[in-house]
C-alpha positions in Angstrom: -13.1 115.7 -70.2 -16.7 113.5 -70.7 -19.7 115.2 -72.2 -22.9 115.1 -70.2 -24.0 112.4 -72.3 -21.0 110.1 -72.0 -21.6 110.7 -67.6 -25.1 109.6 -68.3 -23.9 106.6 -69.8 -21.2 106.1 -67.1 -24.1 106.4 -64.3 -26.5 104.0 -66.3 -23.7 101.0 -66.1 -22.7 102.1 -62.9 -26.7 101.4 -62.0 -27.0 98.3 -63.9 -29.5 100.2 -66.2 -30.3 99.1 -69.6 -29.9 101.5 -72.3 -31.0 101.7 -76.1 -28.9 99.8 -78.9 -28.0 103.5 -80.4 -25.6 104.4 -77.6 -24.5 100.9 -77.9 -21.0 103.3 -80.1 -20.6 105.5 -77.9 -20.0 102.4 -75.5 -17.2 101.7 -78.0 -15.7 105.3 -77.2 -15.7 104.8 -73.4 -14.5 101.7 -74.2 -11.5 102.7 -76.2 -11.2 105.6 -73.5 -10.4 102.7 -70.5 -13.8 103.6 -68.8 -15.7 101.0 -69.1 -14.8 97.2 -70.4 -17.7 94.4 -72.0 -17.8 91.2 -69.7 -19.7 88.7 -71.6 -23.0 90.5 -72.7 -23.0 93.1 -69.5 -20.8 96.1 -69.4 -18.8 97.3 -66.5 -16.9 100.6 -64.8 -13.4 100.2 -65.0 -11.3 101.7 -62.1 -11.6 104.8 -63.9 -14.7 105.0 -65.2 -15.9 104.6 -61.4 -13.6 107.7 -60.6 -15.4 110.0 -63.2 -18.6 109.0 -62.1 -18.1 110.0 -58.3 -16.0 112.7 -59.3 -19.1 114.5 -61.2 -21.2 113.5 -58.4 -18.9 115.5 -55.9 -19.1 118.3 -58.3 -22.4 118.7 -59.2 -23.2 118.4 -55.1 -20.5 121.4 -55.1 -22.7 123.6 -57.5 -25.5 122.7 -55.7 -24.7 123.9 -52.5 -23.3 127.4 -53.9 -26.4 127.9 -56.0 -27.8 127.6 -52.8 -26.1 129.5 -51.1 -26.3 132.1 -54.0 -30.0 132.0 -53.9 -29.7 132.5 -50.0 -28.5 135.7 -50.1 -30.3 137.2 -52.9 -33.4 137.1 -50.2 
């Protein structure tokens, strides 16, 4: 299972974002992991890593729409 922190990461490549040097190891763990793989100086998803990422984006929509519909029918 990824930490929130590892997603972020995850969602930052998947966005072509630049991050900061000091996550640059933790790139080495989600590396290691088959998630993401270094072309040149850019890093990219790998099959997988593109899986996790819209996985957590179909959950967190999930616990969206029942917090919703939680706060619905405390009204």
């Amino acid at each position: 299972m990824l930490r929130d922190e590892q997603l972020s990461i995850l969602r930052d490549i998947s966005q072509s974002i630049a991050f900061a040097d000091d996550r640059h190891g933790k790139i080495g763990e989600l590396i290691a992991d088959g998630y993401v793989m270094k072309d040149g100086d850019l890093f990219e998803l790998t099959a997988k890593g593109v899986t996790a990422v819209e996985e957590h984006a179909a959950l967190g929509a999930t616990d969206a729409e029942q917090a919703s519909v939680s706060s619905d029918r405390l009204i």
